[in-house]
N, C-alpha and C positions, 0 to 999 in steps of 0.2 A: 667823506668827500662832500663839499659843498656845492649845492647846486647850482650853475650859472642862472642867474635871472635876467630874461629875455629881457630885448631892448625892441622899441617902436622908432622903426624909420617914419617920422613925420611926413616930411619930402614924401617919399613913394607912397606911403599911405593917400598923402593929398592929391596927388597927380594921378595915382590909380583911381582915388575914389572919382574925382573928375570925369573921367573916360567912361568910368562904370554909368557914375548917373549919368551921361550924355545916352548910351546905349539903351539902358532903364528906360528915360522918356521916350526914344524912340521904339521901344517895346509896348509899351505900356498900353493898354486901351480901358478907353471909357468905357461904358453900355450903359449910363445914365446919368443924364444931368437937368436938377429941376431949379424951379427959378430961382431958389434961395441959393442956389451956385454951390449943392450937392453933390458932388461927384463921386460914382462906385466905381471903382477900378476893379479889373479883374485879377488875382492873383496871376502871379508867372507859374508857367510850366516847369517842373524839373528839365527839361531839354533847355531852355529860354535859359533858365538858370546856371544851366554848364556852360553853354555858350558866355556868356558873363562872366563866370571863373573862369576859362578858360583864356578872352580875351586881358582879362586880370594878368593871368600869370605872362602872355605875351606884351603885355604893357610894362610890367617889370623888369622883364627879362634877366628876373633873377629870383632866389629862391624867395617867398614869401613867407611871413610865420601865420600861426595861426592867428596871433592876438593883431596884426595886421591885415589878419584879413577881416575879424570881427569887425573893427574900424571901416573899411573898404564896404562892406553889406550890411554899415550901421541904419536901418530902417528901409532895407532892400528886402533882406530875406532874412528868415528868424537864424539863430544860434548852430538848432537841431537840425534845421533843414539843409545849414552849409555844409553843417557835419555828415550830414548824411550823402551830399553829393560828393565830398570830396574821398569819401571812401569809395563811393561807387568809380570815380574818376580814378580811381588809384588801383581800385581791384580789376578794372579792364587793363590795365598799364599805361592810359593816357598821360598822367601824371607820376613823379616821382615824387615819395616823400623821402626828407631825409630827416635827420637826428632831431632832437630840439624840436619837434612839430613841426616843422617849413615842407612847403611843397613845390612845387616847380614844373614846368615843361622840361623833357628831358633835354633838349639842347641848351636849354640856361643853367643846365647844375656845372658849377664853377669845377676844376680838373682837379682843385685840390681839393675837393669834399665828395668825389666818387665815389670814397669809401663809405660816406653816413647817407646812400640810398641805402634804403629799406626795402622797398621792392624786387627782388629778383629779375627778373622779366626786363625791366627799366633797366636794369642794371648793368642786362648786357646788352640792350640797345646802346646803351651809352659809352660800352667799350668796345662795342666791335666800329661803331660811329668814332672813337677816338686813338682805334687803332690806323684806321684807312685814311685819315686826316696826317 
């Protein structure tokens, strides 16, 4: 079996990453600035940080991959740290992941790819939510 090789929605990358940075600067704080126009910013919190993915995947409103989201938190947050929140986001059931590394808000996994959640938990959130619909 030959591997499908992930494609990059350009579009939603740019339009996500937009939203992201607008949220970023408004997160963001100084605690120093000398006259040579020095600025130390303080890292983001892992909460700061979910909130960002979070609003990401509500900006999409659809499922995202991983190699899009790299692009999306290119000089936001490192590699290890997205990775790390999005498993944390996944292993409370905020998030669903499905096949192919993409992740999502449960109400944006499309009705024909129910099947490639991975999550359990999400999983029947999103069939008992598409049963009663």
């Amino acid at each position: 079996m030959v591997p499908v090789k992930a494609t990059v929605d350009t579009r939603l990358v740019e339009r996500v990453r937009r939203k992201i940075l607008e949220e970023f600067e408004s997160m963001r704080q100084t605690i120093n600035a000398d006259e040579l126009g020095i600025e130390i910013t303080l890292a983001l919190s892992d909460e700061e940080i979910e909130k960002l993915v979070l609003e990401a995947l509500r900006e999409a409103r659809q499922p995202i991959s991983w190699r899009e989201f790299k692009q999306i938190f290119a000089g936001i947050v490192g590699e290890d740290r997205l990775r790390r929140i999005l498993a944390s986001l996944k292993a409370r059931d905020v998030i669903a992941e499905l096949t192919r590394t993409r992740y999502s808000l449960p109400e944006y996994v499309p009705l024909n790819e129910v099947n490639k959640v991975k999550n359990p938990r999400v999983l029947a959130k999103i069939l008992r939510r598409t049963t009663i619909q």
